[in-house]
C-alpha positions in Angstrom: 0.0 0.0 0.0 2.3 2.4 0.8 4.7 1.6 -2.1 1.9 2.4 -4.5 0.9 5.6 -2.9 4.0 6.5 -2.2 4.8 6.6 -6.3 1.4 8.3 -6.9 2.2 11.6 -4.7 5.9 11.7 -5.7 6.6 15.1 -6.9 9.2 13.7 -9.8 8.5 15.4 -13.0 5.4 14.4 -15.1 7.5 12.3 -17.9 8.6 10.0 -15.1 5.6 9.9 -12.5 3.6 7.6 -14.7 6.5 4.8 -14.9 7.3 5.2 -11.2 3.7 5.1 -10.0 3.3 1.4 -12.7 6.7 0.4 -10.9 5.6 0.9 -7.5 1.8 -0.7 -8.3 3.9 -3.6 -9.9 6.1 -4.0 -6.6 2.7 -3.8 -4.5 1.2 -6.2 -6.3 4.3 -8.2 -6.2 4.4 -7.7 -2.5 0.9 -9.1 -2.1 1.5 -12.3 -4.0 4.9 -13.2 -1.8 2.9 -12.4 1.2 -0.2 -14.5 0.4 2.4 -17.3 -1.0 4.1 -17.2 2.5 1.0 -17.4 4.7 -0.3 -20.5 2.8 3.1 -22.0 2.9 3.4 -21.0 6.8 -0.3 -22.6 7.0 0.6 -25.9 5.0 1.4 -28.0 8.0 -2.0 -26.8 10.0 -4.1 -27.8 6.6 -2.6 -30.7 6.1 -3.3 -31.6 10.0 -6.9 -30.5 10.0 -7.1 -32.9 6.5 -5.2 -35.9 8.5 -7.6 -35.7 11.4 -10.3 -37.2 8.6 -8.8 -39.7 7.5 -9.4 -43.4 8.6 -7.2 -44.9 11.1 -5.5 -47.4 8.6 -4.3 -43.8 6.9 -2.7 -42.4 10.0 0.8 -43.9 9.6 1.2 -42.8 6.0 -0.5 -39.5 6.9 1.8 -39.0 9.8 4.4 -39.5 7.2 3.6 -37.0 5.3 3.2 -34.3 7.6 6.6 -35.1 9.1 7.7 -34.9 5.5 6.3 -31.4 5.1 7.4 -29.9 8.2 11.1 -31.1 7.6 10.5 -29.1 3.9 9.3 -25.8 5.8 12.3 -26.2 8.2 14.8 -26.5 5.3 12.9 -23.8 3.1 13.4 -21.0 5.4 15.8 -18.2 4.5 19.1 -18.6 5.9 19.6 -15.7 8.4 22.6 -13.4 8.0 24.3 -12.5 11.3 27.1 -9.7 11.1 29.8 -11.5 13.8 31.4 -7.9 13.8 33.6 -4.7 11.8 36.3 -2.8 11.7 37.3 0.6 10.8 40.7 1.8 10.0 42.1 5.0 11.8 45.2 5.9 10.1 48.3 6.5 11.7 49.2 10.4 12.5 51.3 10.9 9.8 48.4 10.7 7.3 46.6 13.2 9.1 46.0 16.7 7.0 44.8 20.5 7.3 42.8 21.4 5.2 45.4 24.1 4.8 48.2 21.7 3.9 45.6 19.9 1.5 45.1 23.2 -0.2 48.9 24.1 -0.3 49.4 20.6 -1.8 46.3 20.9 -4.5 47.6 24.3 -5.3 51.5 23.1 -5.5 50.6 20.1 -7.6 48.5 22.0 -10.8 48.7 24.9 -13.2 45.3 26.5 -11.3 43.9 30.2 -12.1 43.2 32.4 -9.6 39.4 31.7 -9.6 40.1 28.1 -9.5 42.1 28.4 -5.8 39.7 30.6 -4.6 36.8 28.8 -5.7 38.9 25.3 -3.8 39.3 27.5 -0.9 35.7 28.1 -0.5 35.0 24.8 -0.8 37.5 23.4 1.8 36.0 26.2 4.4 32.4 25.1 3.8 33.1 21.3 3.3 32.0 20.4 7.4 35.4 18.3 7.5 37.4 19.2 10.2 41.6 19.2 10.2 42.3 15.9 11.7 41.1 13.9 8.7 43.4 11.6 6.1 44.8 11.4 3.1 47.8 8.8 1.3 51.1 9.8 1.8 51.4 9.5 -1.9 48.9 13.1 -1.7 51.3 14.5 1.1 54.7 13.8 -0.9 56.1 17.3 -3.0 55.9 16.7 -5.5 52.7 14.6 -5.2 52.8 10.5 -6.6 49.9 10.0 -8.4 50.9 6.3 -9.4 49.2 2.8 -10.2 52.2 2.4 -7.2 51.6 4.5 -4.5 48.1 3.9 -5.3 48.1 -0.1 -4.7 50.5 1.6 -1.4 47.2 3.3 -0.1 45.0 0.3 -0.6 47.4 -2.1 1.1 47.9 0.4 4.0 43.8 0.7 4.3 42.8 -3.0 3.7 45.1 -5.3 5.4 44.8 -3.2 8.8 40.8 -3.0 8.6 41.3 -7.6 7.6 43.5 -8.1 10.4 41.2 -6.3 13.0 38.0 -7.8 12.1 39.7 -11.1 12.0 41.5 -10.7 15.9 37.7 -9.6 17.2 36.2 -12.5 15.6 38.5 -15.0 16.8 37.9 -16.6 13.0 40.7 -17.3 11.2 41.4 -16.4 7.6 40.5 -20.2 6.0 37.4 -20.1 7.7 36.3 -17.6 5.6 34.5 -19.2 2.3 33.3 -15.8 0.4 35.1 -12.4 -0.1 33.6 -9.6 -1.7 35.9 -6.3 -2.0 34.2 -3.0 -3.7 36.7 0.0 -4.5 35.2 2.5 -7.3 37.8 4.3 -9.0 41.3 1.9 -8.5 40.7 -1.5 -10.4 44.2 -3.1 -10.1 45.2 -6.4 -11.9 45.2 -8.7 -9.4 41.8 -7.5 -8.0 41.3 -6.2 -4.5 40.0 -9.6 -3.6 42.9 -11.6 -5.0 45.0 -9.1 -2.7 43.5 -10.4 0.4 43.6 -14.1 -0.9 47.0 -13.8 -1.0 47.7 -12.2 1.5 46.1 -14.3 4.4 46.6 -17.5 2.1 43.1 -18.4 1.8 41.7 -21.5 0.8 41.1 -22.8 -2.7 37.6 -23.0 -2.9 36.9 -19.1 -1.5 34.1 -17.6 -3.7 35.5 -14.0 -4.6 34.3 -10.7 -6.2 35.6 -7.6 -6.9 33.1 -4.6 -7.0 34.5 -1.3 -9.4 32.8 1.7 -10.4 29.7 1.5 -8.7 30.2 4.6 -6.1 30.0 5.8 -2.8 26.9 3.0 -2.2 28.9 0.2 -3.5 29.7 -1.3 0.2 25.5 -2.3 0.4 25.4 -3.8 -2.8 28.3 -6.0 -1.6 26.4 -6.3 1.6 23.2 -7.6 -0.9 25.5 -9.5 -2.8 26.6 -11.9 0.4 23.3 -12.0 1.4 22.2 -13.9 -1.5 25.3 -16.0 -1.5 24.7 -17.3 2.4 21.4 -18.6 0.7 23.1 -20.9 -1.3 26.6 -21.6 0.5 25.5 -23.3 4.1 27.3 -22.9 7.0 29.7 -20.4 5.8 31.8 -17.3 6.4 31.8 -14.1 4.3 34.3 -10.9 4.4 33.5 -7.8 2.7 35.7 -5.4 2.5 34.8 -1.7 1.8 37.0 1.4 0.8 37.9 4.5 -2.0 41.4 4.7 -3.4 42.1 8.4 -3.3 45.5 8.5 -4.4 44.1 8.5 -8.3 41.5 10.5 -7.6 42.7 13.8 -6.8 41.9 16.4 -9.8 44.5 18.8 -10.7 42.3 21.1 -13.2 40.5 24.3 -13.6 37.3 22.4 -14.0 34.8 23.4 -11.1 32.6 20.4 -11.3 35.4 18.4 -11.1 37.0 20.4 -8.2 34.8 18.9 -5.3 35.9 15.6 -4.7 39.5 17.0 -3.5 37.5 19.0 -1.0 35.4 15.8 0.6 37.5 12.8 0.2 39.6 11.5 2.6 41.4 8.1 3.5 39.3 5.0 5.0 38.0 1.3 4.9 36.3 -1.3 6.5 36.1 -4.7 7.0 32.8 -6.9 7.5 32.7 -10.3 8.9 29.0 -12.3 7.9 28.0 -15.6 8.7 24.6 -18.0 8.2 25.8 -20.2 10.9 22.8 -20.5 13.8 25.4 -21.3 16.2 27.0 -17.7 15.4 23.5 -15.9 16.6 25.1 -15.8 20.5 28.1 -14.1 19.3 26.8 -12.1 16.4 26.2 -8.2 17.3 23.1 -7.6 14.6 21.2 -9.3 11.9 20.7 -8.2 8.5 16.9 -7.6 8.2 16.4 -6.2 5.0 18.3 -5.1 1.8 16.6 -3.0 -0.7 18.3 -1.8 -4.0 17.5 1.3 -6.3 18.6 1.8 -9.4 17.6 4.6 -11.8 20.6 4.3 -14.1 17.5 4.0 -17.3 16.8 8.2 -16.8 20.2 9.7 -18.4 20.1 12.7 -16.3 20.6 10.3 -13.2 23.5 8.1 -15.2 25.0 11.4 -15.9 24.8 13.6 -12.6 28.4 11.4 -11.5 30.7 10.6 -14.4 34.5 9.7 -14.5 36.1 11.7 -17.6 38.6 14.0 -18.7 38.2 18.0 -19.0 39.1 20.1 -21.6 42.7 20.3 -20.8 43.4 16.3 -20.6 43.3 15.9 -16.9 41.2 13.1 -15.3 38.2 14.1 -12.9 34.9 13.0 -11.5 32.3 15.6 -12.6 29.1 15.9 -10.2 26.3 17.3 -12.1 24.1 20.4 -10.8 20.9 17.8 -10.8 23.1 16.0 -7.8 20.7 16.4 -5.8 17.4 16.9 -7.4 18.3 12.9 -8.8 19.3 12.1 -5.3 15.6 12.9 -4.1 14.0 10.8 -6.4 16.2 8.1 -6.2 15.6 8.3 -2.2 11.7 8.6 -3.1 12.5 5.4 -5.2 14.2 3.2 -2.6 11.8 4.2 0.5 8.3 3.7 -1.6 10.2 -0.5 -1.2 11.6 0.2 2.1 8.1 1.5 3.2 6.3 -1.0 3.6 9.2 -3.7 5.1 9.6 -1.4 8.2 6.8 1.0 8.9 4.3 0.4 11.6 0.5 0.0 9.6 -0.5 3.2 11.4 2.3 5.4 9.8 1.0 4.0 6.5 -2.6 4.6 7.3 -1.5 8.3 7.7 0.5 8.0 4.5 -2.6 6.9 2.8 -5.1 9.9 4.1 -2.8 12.7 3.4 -2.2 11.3 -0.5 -6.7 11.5 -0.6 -6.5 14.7 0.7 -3.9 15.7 -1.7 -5.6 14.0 -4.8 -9.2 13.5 -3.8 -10.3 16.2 -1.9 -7.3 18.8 -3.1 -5.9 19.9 0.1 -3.8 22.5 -0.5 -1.6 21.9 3.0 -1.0 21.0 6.0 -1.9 16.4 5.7 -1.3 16.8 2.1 2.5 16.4 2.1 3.0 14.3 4.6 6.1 12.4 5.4 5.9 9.7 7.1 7.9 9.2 10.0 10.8 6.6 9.8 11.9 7.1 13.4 8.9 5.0 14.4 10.7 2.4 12.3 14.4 2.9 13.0 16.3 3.5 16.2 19.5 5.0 14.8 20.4 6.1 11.0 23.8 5.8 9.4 23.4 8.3 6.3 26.1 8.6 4.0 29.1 11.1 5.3 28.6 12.1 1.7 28.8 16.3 2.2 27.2 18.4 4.1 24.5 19.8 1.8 23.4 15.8 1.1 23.2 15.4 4.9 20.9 19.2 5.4 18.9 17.7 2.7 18.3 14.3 4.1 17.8 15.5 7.3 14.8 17.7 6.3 13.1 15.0 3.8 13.1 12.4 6.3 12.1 14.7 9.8 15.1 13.7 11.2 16.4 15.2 14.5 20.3 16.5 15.2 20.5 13.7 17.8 19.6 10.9 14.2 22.2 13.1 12.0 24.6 13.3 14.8 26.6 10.3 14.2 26.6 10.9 10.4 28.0 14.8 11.1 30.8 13.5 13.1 31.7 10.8 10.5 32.1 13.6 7.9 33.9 16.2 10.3 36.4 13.8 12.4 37.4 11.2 8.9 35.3 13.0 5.8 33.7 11.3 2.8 35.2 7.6 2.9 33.1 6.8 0.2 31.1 3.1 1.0 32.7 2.5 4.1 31.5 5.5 5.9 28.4 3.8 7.0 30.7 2.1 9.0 32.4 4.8 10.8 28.5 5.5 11.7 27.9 2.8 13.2 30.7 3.0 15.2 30.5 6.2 16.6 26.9 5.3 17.6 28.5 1.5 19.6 31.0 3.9 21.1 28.8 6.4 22.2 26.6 3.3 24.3 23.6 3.7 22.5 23.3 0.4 20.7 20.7 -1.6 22.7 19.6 -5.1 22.3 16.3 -4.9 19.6 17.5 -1.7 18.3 16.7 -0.9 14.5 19.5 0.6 11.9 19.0 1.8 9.2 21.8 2.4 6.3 21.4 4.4 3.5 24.0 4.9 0.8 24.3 7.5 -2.9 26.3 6.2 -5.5 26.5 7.3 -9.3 24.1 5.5 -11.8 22.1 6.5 -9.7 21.6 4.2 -7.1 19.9 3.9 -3.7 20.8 1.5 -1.5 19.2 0.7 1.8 19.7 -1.8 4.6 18.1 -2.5 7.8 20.0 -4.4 10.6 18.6 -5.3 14.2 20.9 -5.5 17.1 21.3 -8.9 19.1 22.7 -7.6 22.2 23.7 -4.3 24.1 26.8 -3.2 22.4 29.9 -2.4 24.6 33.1 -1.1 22.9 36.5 -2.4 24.6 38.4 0.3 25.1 42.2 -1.2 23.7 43.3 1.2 21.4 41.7 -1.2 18.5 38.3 -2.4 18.3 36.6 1.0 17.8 38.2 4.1 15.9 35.7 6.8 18.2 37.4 5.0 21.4 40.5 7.3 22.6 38.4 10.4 21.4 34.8 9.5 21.7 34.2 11.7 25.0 34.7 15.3 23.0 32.0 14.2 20.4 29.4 15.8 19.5 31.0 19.4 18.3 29.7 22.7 16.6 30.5 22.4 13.2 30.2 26.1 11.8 28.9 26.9 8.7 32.0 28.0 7.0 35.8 28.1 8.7 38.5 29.0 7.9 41.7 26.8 6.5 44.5 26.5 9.3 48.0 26.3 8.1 
């Protein structure tokens, strides 16, 4: 219901509306069918029971049969439940750490830039919400600065293996155990792969199902996420390690192209490491399980293909390019991926309000007030982990969804204290909120990533236990530093040396 409605009072321009309300009524009606498909399958053993009960007594021992038969096929039928065991986030040593001041003077050091251009950077850098503790590759911090295939695979080894080896000691797993590996990293696709990297690097067995994930953006860590998921269906009693992270070093853009010029201002140095299992024994270890993982992808409208694009300028020099319709695309993709979510999570009575502000709005033409209603995902989720993607993305998220400074704090932080990580942000969410003590057993996340295409990824995790952070220098990257979070971030300051 609310999927359907949801389409028919989007406000996405006309040419679209029609094919995103026929989507949505298709996914409702979709909806319906699984759900009436899984009550009668859920009911099976009952019907079957009511039909045994009439049969004649020289029946009952084939009967009996039977049913046992059919409850053993609902048993092995269910979904195999996907239990996150635990995560880790790198935090760079010191001497990666950057002003924004020294990332200016190296920007400005490395290129032939007018005078507009460095003021227009500078503008950027003092309006970006990142604060002056944040990372980059020493290959960035060199003069004069290594932009190589090199120093590139440098930063990814320095990022990944760290993040690997963490998640591994909290787990208590050891690297054979693992049967899948998926790695995503957008813009560095070395040869080997990310994934054959960590193969070879902790000698993994034979057999390990591996993929490598390029090019698909800042959301690509939950469509690795989705990806396992649907493996653990198919592989029992198995282990999975996805790795998330951005290779910076071959990203920085060294032009006079403004479009271009963002990403130096918002990227910084990070990865994570995620360790999945479908084991039931692992449910008494396992901090959450994965609930839900929904997938948007609008990459058929060519202004949303072409709001993020990887290409050179005028002058040669290679660049990402983010499109003025950034976040105009964004809204409808988000519009997109909830009208799914919707109905997964929210409480009936939010979608019974849902439902009488769209009559208002189309039957009785209310001009206000019920007529654009939102509904209200907090009475779905206890914490969010938005993508650190900029500030204006998280303003703009923070006003579609109602969402209070308390639900963007942990997202703020993330951009201020380590900046836009790309796809393994979420996970510097996350941990700030374990840090900050206020994971509680039951609790509801819910993670939402941006990447170009345009996609919109989603997913929803429920905790298994309180969450306490041990405070050893390792298991959390909040933990020595934790206790001066939350701070102010202005709107605009200016660049230290």
């Amino acid at each position: 219901m609310f999927a359907l409605f949801c389409a028919i009072n989007s406000p996405i321009e006309s040419s679209s509306s029609s094919q995103t309300s026929t989507m949505a009524g298709k996914a409702f009606f979709g909806k319906f069918v699984a759900v009436a498909g899984k009550l009668l399958y859920l009911c099976m053993p009952c019907l079957l029971a009511v039909l045994l009960s009439c049969l004649s007594a020289s029946s009952a021992v084939a009967g009996s049969t039977l049913l046992v038969s059919v409850g053993l096929l609902c048993l092995t039928r269910r979904p195999r439940p996907v239990y996150l065991l635990d995560f880790a986030c790198v935090k760079p040593s010191a001497a990666y750490a950057a002003t924004r001041g020294r990332i200016m003077a190296q920007f400005t050091s490395a290129g032939e830039f007018t005078d507009e251009t460095v003021a227009f950077q500078r503008r950027m850098l003092e309006r970006c919400g990142i604060g002056d503790a944040a990372y980059i590759p020493a290959s960035l911090l060199s003069r004069p600065v290594e932009m190589t295939f090199r120093t590139a695979r440098e930063e990814a080894e320095a990022v990944v293996f760290p993040a690997v080896d963490e998640v591994l000691r909290k787990t208590g797993l050891a690297a054979r155990d693992v049967g899948i590996v998926v790695t995503n990293c957008s813009v560095y696709t070395p040869t080997p792969s990310y994934a054959a990297m960590i193969v070879n690097r902790y000698k993994m067995r034979s057999d390990v199902v591996s993929y490598n994930l390029a090019g698909m953006g800042c959301s690509a860590g939950l469509i690795a996420i989705d990806l396992v998921k649907h493996l653990l269906q198919v592989h029992p009693n198995n282990c999975a390690l996805v790795v998330s992270t951005e290779n910076i070093t071959l990203n920085a853009y060294l032009g006079n192209n403004r479009s271009m010029l963002v990403t130096n201002s918002l990227f910084r140095m990070g990865g994570a490491a995620i360790l999945l299992s479908n084991r039931r024994c692992d449910r008494r270890r396992a901090h959450y399980q994965l609930l839900h993982a929904v997938r948007t992808h609008r990459g058929a409208d060519d202004r949303s293909y072409s709001c993020v694009t990887q290409a050179e300028d005028g002058e040669g020099k290679l660049g990402i390019a983010l499109s003025k319709d950034l976040m105009a695309v964004a809204g409808a993709a988000l519009k997109a991926n909830i009208s799914t979510l919707g109905p997964l999570v929210l409480p009936f009575s939010e979608q019974l309000l849902f439902l009488a502000a769209v009559l208002l709005k189309k039957v009785f033409k209310a001009r206000s007030g019920a007529a654009g209603y939102v509904p209200d995902f907090k009475a779905a989720f206890e914490h969010f982990c938005v993508h650190a993607g900029g500030r204006a993305v998280l303003e703009e998220l923070e006003k579609s969804l109602r969402l209070s400074p308390w639900h963007m704090e942990p997202s703020r932080m993330t951009l201020y204290r380590f900046g836009n990580t790309s796809s393994s942000s979420l996970w510097y969410e996350l941990a700030y909120c374990e840090a900050k003590g206020r994971i509680r057993s039951g609790d509801r996340v819910w993670q939402i990533a941006f990447g170009s295409g345009f996609k919109c990824n989603s997913a929803v995790w429920r905790s298994l236990k309180k969450i306490e952070t041990a405070n050893d220098g390792k298991s959390n990257p909040w933990w020595d530093e934790i206790t001066e979070f939350p701070v102010h971030v202005p709107k605009e300051v200016p660049l230290a040396p």
